[in-house]
N, C-alpha and C positions, 0 to 999 in steps of 0.2 A: 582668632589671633594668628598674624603669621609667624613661621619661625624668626623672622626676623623680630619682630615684637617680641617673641618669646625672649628671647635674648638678650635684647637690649643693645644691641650694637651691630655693626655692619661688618667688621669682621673680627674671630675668635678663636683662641689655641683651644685644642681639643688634644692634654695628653692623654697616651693610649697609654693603659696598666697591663698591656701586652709584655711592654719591656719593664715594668716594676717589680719591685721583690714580693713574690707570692706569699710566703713567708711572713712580710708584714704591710699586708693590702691596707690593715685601718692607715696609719702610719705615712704610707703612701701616699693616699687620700688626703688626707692633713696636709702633705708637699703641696698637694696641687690646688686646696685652698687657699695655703695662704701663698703660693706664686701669685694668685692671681688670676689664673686660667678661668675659662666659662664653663667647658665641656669638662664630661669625663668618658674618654671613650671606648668602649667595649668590645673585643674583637673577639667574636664568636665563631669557632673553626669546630669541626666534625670528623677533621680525617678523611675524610672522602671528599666533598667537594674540593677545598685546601690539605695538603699532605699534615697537617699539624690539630693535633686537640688543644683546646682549651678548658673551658669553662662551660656553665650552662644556669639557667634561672635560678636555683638556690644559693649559688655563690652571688649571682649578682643581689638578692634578696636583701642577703645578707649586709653586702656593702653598702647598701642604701640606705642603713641606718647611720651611718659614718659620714656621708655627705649630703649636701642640701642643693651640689650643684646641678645640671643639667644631665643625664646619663645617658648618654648617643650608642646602642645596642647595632653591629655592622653582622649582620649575619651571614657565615660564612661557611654554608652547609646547605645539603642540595631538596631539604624539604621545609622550607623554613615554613609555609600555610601548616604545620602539626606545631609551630612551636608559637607561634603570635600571641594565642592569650594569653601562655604561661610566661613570658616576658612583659607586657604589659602588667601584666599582677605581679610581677616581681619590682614592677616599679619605674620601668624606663621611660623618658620622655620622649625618644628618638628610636627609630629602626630603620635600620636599611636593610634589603635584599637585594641578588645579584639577578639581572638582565638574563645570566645565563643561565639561571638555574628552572627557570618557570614557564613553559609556554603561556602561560596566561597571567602574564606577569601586571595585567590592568586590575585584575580582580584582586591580583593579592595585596595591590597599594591601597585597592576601595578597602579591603576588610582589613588592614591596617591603620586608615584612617578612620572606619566607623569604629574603632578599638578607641577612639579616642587620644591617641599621639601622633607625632607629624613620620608621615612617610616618604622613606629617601629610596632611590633605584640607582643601585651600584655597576660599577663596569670597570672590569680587568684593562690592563693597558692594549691589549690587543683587539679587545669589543669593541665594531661599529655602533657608532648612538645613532644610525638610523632610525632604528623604532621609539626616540625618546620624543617626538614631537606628538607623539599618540599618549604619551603620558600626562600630559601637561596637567591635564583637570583631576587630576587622582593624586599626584603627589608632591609634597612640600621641598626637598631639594634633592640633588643629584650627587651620590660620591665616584669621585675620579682615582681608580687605583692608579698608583703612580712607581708601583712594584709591582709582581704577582705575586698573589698573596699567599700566606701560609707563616712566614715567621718576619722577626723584626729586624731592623740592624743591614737593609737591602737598600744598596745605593739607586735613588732617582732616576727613574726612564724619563730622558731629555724629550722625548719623541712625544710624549704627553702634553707638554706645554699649548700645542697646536690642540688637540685634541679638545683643554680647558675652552681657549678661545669657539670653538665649534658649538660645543655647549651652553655658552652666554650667548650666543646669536640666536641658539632656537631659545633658550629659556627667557632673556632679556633679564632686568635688571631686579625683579620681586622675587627671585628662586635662589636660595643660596646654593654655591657650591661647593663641596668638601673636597679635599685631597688630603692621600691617605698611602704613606709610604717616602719613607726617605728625606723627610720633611727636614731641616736645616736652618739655623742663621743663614748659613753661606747661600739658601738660594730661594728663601721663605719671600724675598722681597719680590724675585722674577716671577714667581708663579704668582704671588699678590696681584702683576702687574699681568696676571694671563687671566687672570678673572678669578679666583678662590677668594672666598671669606670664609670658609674655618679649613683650620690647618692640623691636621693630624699629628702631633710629633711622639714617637715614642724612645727611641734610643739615645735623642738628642736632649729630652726632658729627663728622663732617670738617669743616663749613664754618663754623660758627657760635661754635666754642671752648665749647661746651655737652658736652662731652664728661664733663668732671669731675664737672658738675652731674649729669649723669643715670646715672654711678656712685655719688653718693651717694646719691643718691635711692634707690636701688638697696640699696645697702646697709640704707637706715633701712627698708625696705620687710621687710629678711629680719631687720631690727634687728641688725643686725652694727656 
């Protein structure tokens, strides 16, 4: 089944509990059910590869008794082959890792998809997607940082937009695409129209009351 099947629609809000109250994740959780959202998404930082810690498999374990939605894990740490299975057994449906962090970044999508979840190949705004046309048969969709990453709350690199477009030409039209960072009503429509089907929002979903806005948008987008 592809990710799209998985999902059920062609394009979907993914907020990130990056920008949520740690404090009260269940709670959270429950927002972003009953908005409506498909994803839930998980930004996993290390400090080292991204200047910033997060979270790791037993926090997430844990929140996956609290929702039924989709769990999209963005792994943002520079060995992620040591952490695969213990994320998969914590429950996620989704993983991505970063282009930059793996020379053999083909084997780590195989041993992600024989993990049994769909495999995504991440890139910072400044990464060539040269090497993504070598990916093609190993992984399920592409995420486009559209920040550099490490915290939330970071205004939209413009310069990305071109970027989206380059990667729907090699991928063509069965691969979805994520974008991840800086995500907005004010600009969810243009990058829509640059090729994205799921949309990352984190500050604009918890902090902003923009939440509704960009489930409809959402909806008008699949025409629902």
């Amino acid at each position: 089944m592809s990710l799209f099947e998985r999902i059920g629609k062609k394009y979907s809000l993914a907020p990130s509990i990056l920008s949520a109250d740690f404090a009260n994740l269940k709670s959270e959780l429950e927002k972003i059910d009953k908005a409506g959202a498909d994803i839930v998404h998980l930004d996993i930082m290390d400090g080292h590869f991204v200047p910033n810690l997060t979270f790791g498999p037993p926090v997430v374990k844990k929140l996956r008794k609290h929702s039924n939605k989709i769990f999209d894990a963005h792994l943002m740490i520079t060995n992620p082959s040591d952490f695969i299975e213990n994320f998969v057994n914590s429950g996620v449906d989704m993983i991505s890792v970063h282009y930059e962090v793996d020379p053999h970044v083909h084997r780590l999508l195989s041993k992600i998809k024989e993990s049994g979840v769909y495999a995504g190949i991440a890139f910072n705004p400044s990464t060539p997607i040269t090497g993504l046309k070598y990916l093609l048969d190993v992984m399920d969709f592409v995420l486009i940082m559209s920040v550099n990453p490490g915290f939330g709350g970071q205004k939209f690199i413009n310069g990305v937009l071109e970027k989206i477009k380059e990667v729907r030409d090699i991928v063509g039209e069965s691969i979805p695409i994520e974008i991840d960072g800086g995500i907005c009503a004010d600009n969810i429509e243009e990058v829509k129209s640059a090729g994205v089907n799921i949309f990352v929002a984190g500050s604009a979903f918890f902090s902003k009351g923009e939440d509704k806005i960009l489930v409809k948008k959402i909806k008008e987008f699949n025409n629902i």
